[in-house]
N, C-alpha and C positions, 0 to 999 in steps of 0.2 A: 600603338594609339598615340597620336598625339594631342599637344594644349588645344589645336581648332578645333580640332573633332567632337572633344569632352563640352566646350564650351555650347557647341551647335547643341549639343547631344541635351546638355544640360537647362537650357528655354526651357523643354517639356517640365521640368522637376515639379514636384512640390513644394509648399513654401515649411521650414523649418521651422518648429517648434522650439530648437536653440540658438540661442544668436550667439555671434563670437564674443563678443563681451557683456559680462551681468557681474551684479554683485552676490555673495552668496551667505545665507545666514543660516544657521541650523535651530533645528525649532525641536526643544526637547519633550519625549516623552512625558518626565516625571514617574513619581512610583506612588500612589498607583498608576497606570499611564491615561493620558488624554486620546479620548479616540481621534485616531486620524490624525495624531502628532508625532514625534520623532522622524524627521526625517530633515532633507538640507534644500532651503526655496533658493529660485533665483529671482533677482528684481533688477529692476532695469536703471542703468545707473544716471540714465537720464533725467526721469522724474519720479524715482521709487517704485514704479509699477509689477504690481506681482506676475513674473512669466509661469508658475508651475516648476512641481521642484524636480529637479537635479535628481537628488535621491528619494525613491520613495520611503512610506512611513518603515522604520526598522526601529520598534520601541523596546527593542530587548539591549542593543546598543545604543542608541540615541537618546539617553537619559536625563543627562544633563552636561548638553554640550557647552562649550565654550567656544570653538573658533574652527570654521573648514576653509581649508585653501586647496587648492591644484599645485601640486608639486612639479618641478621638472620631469619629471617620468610621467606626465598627463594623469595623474591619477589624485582623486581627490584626499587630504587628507584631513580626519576631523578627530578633536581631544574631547574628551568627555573625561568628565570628574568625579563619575560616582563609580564608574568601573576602572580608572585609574588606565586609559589605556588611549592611543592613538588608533584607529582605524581608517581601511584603505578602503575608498569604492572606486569604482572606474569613470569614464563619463556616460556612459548612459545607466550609470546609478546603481549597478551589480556591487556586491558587498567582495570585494578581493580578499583581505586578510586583516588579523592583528599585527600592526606591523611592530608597535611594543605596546608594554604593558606591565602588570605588576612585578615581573619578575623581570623588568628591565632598569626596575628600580622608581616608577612611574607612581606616585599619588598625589594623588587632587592634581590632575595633572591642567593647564589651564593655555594661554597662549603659544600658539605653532608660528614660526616665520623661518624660512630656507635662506643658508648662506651659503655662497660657495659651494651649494650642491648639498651640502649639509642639514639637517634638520636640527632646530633649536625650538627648544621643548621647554616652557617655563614651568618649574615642576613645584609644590608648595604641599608637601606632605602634612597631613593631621597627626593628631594627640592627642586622646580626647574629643574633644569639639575645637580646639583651638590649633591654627596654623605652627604646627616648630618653627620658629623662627632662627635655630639653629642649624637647620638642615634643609631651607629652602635653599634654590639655584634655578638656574637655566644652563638647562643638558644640552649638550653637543650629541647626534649620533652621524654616522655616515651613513650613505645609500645604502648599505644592505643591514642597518640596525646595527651595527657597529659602537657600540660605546666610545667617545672621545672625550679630551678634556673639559670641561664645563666651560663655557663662556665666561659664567657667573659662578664660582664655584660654593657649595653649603659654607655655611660661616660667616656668609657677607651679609646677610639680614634682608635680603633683596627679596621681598616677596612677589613676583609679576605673576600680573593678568594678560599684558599684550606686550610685543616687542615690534617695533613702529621701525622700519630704515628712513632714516634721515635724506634731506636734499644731495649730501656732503657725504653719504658712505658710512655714516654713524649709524649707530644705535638709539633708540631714545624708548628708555624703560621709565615706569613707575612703581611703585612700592603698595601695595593694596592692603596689607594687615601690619601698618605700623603702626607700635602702641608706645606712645599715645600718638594718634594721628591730628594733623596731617603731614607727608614725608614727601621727599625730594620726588619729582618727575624729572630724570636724569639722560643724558645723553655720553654714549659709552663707545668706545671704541670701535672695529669688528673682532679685535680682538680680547674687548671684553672689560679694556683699563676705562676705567670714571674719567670725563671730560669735565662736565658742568653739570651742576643743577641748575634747572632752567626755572621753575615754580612748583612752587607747594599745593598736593591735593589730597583729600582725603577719600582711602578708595578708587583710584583712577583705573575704570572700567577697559577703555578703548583710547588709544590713540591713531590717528589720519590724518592725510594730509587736508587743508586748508584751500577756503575759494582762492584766495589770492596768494598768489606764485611769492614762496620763500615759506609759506605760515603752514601750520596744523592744526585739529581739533582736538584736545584732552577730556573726554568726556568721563564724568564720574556719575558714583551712583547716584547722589543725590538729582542728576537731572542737569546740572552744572556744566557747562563747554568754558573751556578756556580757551584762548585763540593765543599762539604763542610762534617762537621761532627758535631757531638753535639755541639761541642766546636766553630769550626775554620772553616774560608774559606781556601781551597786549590790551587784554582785555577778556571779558567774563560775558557769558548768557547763557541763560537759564531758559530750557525746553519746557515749556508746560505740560503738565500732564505725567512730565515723569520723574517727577520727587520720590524718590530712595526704589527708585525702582530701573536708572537708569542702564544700559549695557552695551549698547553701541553707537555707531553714529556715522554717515557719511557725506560728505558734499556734494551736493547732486548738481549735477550738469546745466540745470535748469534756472541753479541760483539756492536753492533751499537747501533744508538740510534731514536726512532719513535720522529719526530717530528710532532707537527699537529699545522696548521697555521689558526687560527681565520677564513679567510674567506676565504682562496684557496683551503685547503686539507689535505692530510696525506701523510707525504713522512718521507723515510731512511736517518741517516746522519751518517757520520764517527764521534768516539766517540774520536778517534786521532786528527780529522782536522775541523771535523763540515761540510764537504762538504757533498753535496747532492749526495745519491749515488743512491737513485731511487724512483720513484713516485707509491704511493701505490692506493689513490685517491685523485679525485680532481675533480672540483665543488663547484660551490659559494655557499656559505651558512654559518652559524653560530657553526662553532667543538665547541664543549668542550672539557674537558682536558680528562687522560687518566685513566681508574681504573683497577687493575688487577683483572677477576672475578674466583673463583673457584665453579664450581656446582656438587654434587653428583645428577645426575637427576632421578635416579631412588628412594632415598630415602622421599619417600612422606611423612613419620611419622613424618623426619625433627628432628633426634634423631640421626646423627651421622652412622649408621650404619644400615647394610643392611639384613634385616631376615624376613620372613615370613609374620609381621606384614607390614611391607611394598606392599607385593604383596595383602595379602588381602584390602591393599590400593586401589590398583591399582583395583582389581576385583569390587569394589563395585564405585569407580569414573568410569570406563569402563562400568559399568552399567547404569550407571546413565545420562551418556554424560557428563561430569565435566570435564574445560581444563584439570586437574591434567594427565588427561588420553589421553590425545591428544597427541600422540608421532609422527605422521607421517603425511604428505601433503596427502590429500588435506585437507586444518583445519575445525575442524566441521563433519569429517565425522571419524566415531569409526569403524573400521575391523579390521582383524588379523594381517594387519601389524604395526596395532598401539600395539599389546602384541607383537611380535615378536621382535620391537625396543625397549619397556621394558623392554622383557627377556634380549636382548643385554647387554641394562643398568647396570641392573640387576647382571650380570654377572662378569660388569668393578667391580675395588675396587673404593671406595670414593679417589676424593684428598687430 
């Protein structure tokens, strides 16, 4: 088979329920749980729009997430803090594995971001009710759960919530239970040495990149964005509506900005004023912060690029019943419109 054929082939399809790029937030169960919560949305990163989530509701795991990304191996990866554990789903939202977890040395486990193939786990162990401040870090693992040397290793007092890559190949962490707060939001090597503190926040939920080319967002609980740069704070605003309840935040394509508040929701703000300009959802429950995902979904090889060896992918997952090959509703059942949305795939270019 070749690229004309799939292309001809692919007119008929359907239209896709996944697009190749969304942003993606996990909405926590809680205990007791929220019906019809825990699970991971996708929104559109143009103007916040809710696409339907990713993963469905999974409220025995989905507790109280903090952050889901798509790893190198297309698989998603999301931390939650009340089971101290990282967890694997696929993309069409099957629950894979515990990929670590307590006995990985995982609690209060909080922001995920991949280096080098690596996974970096900001991990901030309890006592009590209060953070050790002696024994937080941010873990190193390798691909197959591997323990390596800490980025950030216990001792350094580094409590993170998110770990942010820089324009430049950095790092840029914040401090979230320093007492007496507020503490450094700091920019770190990739190998982990302290560069600069850039400005002082208390609580720094999320960090993202910024509308304008060079700059980021530092958003903290209190509701609070700082707009900054490797170097420098520029400037301060404040998101309405989400005073001590903030959590994440991203720059929307559109000009605005996604706010999402710990336990109300996900709403529009002006990137001018911080006002609320519209409610996207909302629903008690436990958000996490915000990740930008990019998925090529027809590339099964997981090599970048899209040729033959791909479909012969697909032919033999489609044969076999393997999610790989589950492209269309209803899940679990394999017919022609699950190669038709394939061929669709198939047909897009990778992002």
């Amino acid at each position: 088979m070749n690229r004309a054929i799939v292309v001809a082939v692919a007119c008929a399809a359907p239209a896709l329920a996944q697009p190749s790029e969304f942003l993606l937030i996990p909405w926590g169960a809680g205990n007791p749980p929220t019906p019809g919560s825990g699970s991971i949305g996708m929104y559109s990163p143009q103007d916040g729009t809710y696409l339907g989530d990713i993963v469905p509701p999974d409220p025995t795991r989905i507790i109280f997430p903090n952050c889901a990304i798509i790893g190198p191996d297309r698989l998603i990866y999301l931390s939650d803090s009340v089971n101290d554990a990282v967890y694997r789903y696929d993309l069409h939202g099957n629950f894979v594995d515990e990929f670590l977890g307590p006995d990985d040395g995982l609690d209060n486990v909080r922001g995920l971001h991949f280096l080098d193939g690596d996974l970096l786990v900001a991990n901030n162990p309890i006592i009590g009710t209060m953070v050790d401040e002696e024994n937080v870090a941010v873990l190193r693992f390798a691909p197959d759960g591997a323990e390596k040397t800490p980025l950030i290793p216990p001792g350094s007092g580094i409590s993170a919530w998110d770990i942010h890559p820089s324009y430049g190949g950095d790092l840029i962490i914040g401090d979230v239970e320093a007492l007496p707060p507020p503490a450094p939001v700091a920019r770190y090597t990739a190998g982990g040495t302290h560069v600069t503190d850039i400005y002082s926040a208390s609580f720094p939920t999320q960090i993202t990149d910024g509308h304008e080319p060079g700059t980021y967002y530092g958003f903290q609980f209190s509701g609070l964005v700082t707009i900054f740069t490797d170097n420098v704070s520029l400037g301060t605003l404040s998101l309405t509506g989400l005073q001590n309840a903030g959590q994440g935040c991203f720059a929307l394509r559109d000009g605005n900005i996604l706010g999402v508040s710990f336990n109300a929701g996900v709403f529009v703000h002006s990137a001018d004023t911080g006002a609320r300009l519209g409610t996207i959802r909302t629903g008690f429950g436990l958000y996490g912060t915000v990740s930008l995902a990019q998925v090529c979904w027809a590339d099964l090889t997981n090599d970048g690029t899209l040729d033959f060896l791909d479909v012969l992918a697909f032919v033999v997952a489609f044969a076999a019943g393997e999610p790989e090959a589950d492209y269309a509703a209803p899940a679990g059942v394999f017919d022609f419109i699950d190669v038709l949305v394939f061929l669709d795939r198939f047909a897009q270019e990778c992002p």
